[in-house]
Every structure is written in structure tokens, then in C-alpha cells.
N, C-alpha and C positions, 0 to 999 in steps of 0.2 A: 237174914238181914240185920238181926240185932247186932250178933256177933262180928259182924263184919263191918257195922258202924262202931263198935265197943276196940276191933282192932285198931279204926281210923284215930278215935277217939287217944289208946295207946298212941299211938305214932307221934300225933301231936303232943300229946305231951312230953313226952323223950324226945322231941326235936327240941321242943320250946325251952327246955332243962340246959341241951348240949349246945346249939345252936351249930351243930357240925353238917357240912352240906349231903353228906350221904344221907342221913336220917333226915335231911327236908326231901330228898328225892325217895326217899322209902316211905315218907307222909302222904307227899303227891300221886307217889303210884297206888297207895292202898283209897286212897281219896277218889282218881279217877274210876278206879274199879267199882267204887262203891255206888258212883255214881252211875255207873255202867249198868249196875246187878239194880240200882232202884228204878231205872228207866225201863228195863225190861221187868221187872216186875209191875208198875204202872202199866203198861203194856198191855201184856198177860190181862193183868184186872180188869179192863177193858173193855177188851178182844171177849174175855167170857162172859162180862154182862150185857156186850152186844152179842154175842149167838145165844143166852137163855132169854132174851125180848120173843118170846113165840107170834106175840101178834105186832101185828103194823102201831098199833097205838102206845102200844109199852116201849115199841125202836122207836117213834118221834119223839113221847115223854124223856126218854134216856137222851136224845140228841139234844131236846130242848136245853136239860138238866147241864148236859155236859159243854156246851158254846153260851148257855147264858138265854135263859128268857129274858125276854124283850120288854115284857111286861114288869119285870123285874126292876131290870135295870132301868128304865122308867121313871120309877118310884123311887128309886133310890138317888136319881140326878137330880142336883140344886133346877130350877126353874132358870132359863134364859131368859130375860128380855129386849 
């Protein structure tokens, strides 16, 4: 993942330098890929902390965690009146 944000990272710079349009389409494509390889790795990361939850209680804490407690968010919103 590094590397392949450090290439995206390259790209833009050499685009932003040349301003030539093959190098903004060789930016975009290493950019969409990047974003492609982060989404599956978020994924992945996941996927495997939801199958090591062993018990029922550790898979609700991880849902709760992952949509947002309520209780949470609560606390954290200004008052309506």
C-alpha cells in the first residue's frame, strides 16, 4: 500500500511539473487503482475482525463500533429545542 500511494504520489508530481495530458491519465490510473487496492484492503480488514468475534458479544461490540453507537453519538449532538 505504501508503495503504491508513493507511486500515485510520483505521478502527481510529474503531472503537476509537465501539465501534459498522458501523465494526468497515467496520475488517474495509478490513483484509481490505488483506490481500488485500499478498498479491498479495508475490506479484507474487516471481513477478519468479523470471523475472529468467537462469541455473539464481541460480533455486536464490533457492529456497534463499526455503524456508530448511539450512545455515542448522543453525546456528542448539540441539544434541540
Amino acid at each position: 500500500m505504501r508503495t503504491e500511494r508513493r507511486e500515485v504520489r510520483h505521478a502527481e508530481r510529474h503531472w503537476s511539473n509537465s501539465k501534459l495530458t498522458i501523465h494526468w491519465q497515467i496520475f488517474e490510473k495509478k490513483r484509481q487503482d490505488y483506490g481500488i487496492s485500499l478498498d479491498d484492503a479495508r475490506t479484507y480488514y474487516q471481513r477478519q475482525r468479523i470471523s475472529d468475534a468467537d462469541t455473539t458479544q464481541k460480533l455486536f461490540s464490533l457492529v456497534d463500533e463499526m455503524t456508530g453507537d448511539k450512545k455515542e453519538l448522543a453525546s456528542t449532538l448539540p441539544r434541540h429545542d
